[in-house]
N, C-alpha and C positions, 0 to 999 in steps of 0.2 A: 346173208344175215350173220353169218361168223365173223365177216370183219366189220357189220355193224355192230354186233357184238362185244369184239377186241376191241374198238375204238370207243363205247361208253368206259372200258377199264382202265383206256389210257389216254384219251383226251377228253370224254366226258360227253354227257349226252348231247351238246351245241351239236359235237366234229361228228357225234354218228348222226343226229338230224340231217347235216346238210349233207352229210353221204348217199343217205336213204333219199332225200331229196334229190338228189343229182342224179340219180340211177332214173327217174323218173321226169328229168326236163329234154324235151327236143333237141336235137341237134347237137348234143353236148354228151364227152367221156363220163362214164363213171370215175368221181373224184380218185384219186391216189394217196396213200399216206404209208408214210414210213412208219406208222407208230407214233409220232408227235401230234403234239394238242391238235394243231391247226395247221393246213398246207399251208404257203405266200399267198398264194394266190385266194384260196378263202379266208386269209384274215384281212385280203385288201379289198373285199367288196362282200363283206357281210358285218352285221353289229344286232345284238341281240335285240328285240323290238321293246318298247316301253310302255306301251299302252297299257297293259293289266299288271299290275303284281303279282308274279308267279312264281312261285318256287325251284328253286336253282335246278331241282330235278326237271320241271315242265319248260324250262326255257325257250323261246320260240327266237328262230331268227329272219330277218328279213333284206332281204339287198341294199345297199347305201343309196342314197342318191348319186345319180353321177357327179350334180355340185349343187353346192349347198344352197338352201334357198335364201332370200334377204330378210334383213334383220325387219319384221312386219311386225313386231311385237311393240308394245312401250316400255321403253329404257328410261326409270324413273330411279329421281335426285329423293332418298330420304335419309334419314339423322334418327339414330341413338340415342338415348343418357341412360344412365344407371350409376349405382353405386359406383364400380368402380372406373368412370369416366364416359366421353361421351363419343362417337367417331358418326360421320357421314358414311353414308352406303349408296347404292346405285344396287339398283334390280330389272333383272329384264323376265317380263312377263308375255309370253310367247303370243301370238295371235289365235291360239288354239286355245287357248285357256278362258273354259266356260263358266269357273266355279267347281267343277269335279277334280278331286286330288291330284294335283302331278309332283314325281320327284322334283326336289331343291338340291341344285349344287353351290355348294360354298367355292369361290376363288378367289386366294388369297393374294396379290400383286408381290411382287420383287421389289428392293432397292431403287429407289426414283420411279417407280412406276406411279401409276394412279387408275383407279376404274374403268376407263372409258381404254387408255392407252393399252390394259392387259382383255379387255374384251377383244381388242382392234388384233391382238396377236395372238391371241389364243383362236379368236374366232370360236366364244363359247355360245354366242348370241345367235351366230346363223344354226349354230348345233343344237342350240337348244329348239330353234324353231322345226327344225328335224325329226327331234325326237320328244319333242314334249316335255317342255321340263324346264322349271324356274331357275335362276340363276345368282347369285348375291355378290357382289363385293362388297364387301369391308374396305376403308379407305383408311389406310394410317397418314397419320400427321405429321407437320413436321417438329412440329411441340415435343413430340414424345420420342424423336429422332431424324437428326440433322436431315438420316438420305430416306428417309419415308420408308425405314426398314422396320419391319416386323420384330419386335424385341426379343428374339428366342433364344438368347443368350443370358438372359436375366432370369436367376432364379421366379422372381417376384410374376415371370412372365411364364411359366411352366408348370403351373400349376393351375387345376380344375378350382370354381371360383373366388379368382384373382387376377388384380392386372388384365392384361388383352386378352387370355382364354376367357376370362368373363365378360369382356366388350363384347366377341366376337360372339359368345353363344347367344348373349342378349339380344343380338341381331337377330340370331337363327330365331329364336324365339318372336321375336317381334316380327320377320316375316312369317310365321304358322298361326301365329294371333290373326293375323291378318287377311288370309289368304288361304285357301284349300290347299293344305300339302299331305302329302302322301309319306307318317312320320315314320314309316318302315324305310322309307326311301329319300333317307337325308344324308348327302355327302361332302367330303371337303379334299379339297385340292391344292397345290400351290405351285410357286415356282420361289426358289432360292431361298433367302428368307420367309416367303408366304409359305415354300414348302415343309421349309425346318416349323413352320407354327402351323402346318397341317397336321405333321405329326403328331406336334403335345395334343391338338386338341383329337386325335385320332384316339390317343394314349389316356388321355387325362377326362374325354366326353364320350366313352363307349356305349355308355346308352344312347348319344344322342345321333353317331354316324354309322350308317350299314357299312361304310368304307370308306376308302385313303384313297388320294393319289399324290406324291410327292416327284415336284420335277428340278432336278439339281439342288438337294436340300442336306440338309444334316439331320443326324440321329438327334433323340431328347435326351435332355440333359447332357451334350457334348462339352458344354461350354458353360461359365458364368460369369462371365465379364467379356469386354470390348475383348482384352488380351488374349486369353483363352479362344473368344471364339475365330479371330484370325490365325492363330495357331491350329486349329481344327479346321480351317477351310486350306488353308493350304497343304497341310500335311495328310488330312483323311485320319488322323488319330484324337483321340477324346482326350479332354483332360482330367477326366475323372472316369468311374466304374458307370455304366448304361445302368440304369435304373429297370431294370427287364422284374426282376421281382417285385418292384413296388407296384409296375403296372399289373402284374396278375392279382393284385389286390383284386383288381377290378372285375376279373373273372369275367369279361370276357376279351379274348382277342381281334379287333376291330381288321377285318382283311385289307391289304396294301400295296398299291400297284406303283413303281418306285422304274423313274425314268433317268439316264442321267447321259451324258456326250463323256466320250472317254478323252476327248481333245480340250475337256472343259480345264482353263485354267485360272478360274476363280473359285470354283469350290470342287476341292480333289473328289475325281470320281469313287477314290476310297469311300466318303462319306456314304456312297449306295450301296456296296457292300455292307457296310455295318447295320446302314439301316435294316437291310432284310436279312442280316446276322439277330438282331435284338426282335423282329419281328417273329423269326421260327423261334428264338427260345422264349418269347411270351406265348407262344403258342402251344409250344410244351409243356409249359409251365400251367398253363392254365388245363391244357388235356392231353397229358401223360398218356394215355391211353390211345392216342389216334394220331398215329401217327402219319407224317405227310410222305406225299411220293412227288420225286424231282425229275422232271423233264425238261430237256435244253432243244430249243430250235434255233437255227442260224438260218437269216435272209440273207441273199446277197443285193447291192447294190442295184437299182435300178435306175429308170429316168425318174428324174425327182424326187428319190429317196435314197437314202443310204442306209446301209447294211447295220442289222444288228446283229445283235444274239437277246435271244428272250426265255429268261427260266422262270417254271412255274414249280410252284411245289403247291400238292393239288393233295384232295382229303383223298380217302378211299372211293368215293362216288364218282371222284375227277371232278369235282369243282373243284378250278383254281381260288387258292384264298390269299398268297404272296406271289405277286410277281417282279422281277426286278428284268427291266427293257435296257444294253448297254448298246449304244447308238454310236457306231466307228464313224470318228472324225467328227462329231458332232461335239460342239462348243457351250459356250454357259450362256442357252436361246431354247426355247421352245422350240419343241422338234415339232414339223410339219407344220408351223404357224401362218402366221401372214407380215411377213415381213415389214408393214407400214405400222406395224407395233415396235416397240423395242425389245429388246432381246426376244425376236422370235427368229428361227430359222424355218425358209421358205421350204426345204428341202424336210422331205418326210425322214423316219414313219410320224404318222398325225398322232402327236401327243395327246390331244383331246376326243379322239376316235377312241383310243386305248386305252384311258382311262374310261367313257361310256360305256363302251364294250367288257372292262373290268368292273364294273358301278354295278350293271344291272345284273352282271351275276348273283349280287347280294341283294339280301332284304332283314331288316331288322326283325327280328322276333318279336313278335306282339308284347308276350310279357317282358322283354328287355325293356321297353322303351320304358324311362325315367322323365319327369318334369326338368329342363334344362336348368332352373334353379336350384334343382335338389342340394344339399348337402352334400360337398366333395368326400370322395376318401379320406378318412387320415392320414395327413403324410407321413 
């Protein structure tokens, strides 16, 4: 009980859960831990369960599937309009969905992607049959950009509503119109450009996401033009000051699990750095008083994965609330995906495990939650 103990103080009640659980399964060691969040080995076959809303202290975990079950849900074509424009979406609505609230995850595509191609590699659809839980894409045009990139270099585009943050929320919105979702348990995701537009809207729609996940993206407000933001993907540095004080307008800090390949050479791995640079001091910013504590875990390489390093900087409870996963050798692709997508790499860790397993640590606070129309901040 002592090092169940030690292990709620330093990797939080999940890592003592499946400890106390391990000491008590057949045929199997009591776990080991150095003191870090989670061993390799329990982060490559456990994910926290989804079924109930619970709070990050009562967290329950349950074993993964050995592989994922097929996509038995309907993968369904709908469209937008609103004020500020209109976009196509695709939703996949799991087989398990009876009418009782399940988390929504938002996933936002890359550069030439489109809906069906970032489902296909990310493999959100077989995960969401998994673990329960609705899924959205937003589909950018090519009206609004030549390579079907997400505008996050556009002033006009970084800000709560205006531009594509207000397409994008109008969505979220019109799927919870529509559909029992669980509005403690609304998330968004990305990759590259989708990721750099996870962020704003992470930043910009705190009421409306319990959490982030950014994969190969950039910080907000790095950029405001074409020039600029090419200048910021290759070099990892901003062309202007991070907007970290505007966001604590918002009072609160939206948590953010931030993935990136250190061999990526299209958008410098700099960029993830910064982002979880601008994440802890919104975090400060907004509570001065509580501060976080940083743990680093290194994987090594395995069959079918490769090695990272993953730092969490976690409350005093050890819930992690920022994590940033650096994947050695790993390029500008979804890590762990399914390669018949584009830019996924087949080669772990499962980006979309990691960020689930970051997701359902959080839940929006009851009184947080705001009408996704509201009134933005002032900017």
């Amino acid at each position: 009980m002592r090092h169940a103990t030690q292990l709620v103080r330093t990797g939080g009640p999940a890592a003592a859960t499946r400890f106390i659980q391990g000491l008590f399964r057949p045929n199997r060691a009591a776990p080991q831990s150095s003191g870090s969040d989670v061993s390799a080995a329990d982060s490559a076959d456990t994910i926290v369960e989804v079924l109930d809303p619970l709070p990050a202290q009562e967290l329950r975990v349950t074993p993964l599937p050995e592989t994922l079950p097929s996509e038995s849900g309907r993968f369904l074509n709908q469209r937008y309009s609103g004020p500020d424009g209109s976009r196509n979406y695709k939703l996949y609505v799991p087989s398990a969905y009876t009418g009782s609230p399940l988390p929504l995850v938002v996933m936002l595509h890359g550069c030439t992607q489109g809906p069906d191609d970032f489902a296909t590699g990310t493999r959100a659809n077989r995960w969401a049959e998994s673990q329960r839980c609705l899924v959205v894409y937003p589909e950018q045009i090519q009206r609004a950009n030549s390579h079907r990139c997400w505008n996050w270099f556009r002033p006009v585009d970084q800000q709560a509503g205006r531009g594509e943050p207000a397409i994008i929320a109008g969505i979220v919105k019109q799927v919870i119109d529509e559909y029992q979702i669980d509005k403690q348990r609304v998330y968004v995701a990305g990759l590259s450009a989708g990721g750099a537009m996870a962020a704003i809207m992470a930043q910009e729609y705190p009421a409306l996401f319990a959490a982030a996940g950014v994969h190969s993206g950039l910080p907000v407000g790095a950029a405001h033009d074409v020039g600029s933001a090419l200048t910021v993907m290759k070099t990892g540095q901003p062309t202007r000051a991070l907007r970290a004080a505007t966001a604590a307008l918002n009072q609160r800090a939206v948590p953010m699990i931030v993935l990136h390949g250190d061999a990526d050479h299209t958008v410098n791995p700099a960029n993830a750095a910064r982002l979880i640079q601008s994440a802890v001091e919104i975090r400060q910013l907004i509570k001065p008083n509580s501060p976080l504590q940083t743990s680093v875990q290194t994987v090594d390489a395995s069959d079918g994965s490769r090695a990272y390093r993953r730092t969490r900087h976690a409350t005093a409870a050890g819930v992690s609330v920022i994590e940033q996963w650096e994947i050695h050798g790993g390029g500008h692709a979804w890590s762990g995906g399914n390669a018949g997508g584009s830019y996924a790499d087949g080669r772990g860790p499962d980006a979309t495990r990691a960020m689930l397993q970051f997701f359902y640590q959080h839940a929006m606070p009851e009184e947080a939650i705001e009408d996704v129309t509201a009134s933005p901040v002032p900017m």
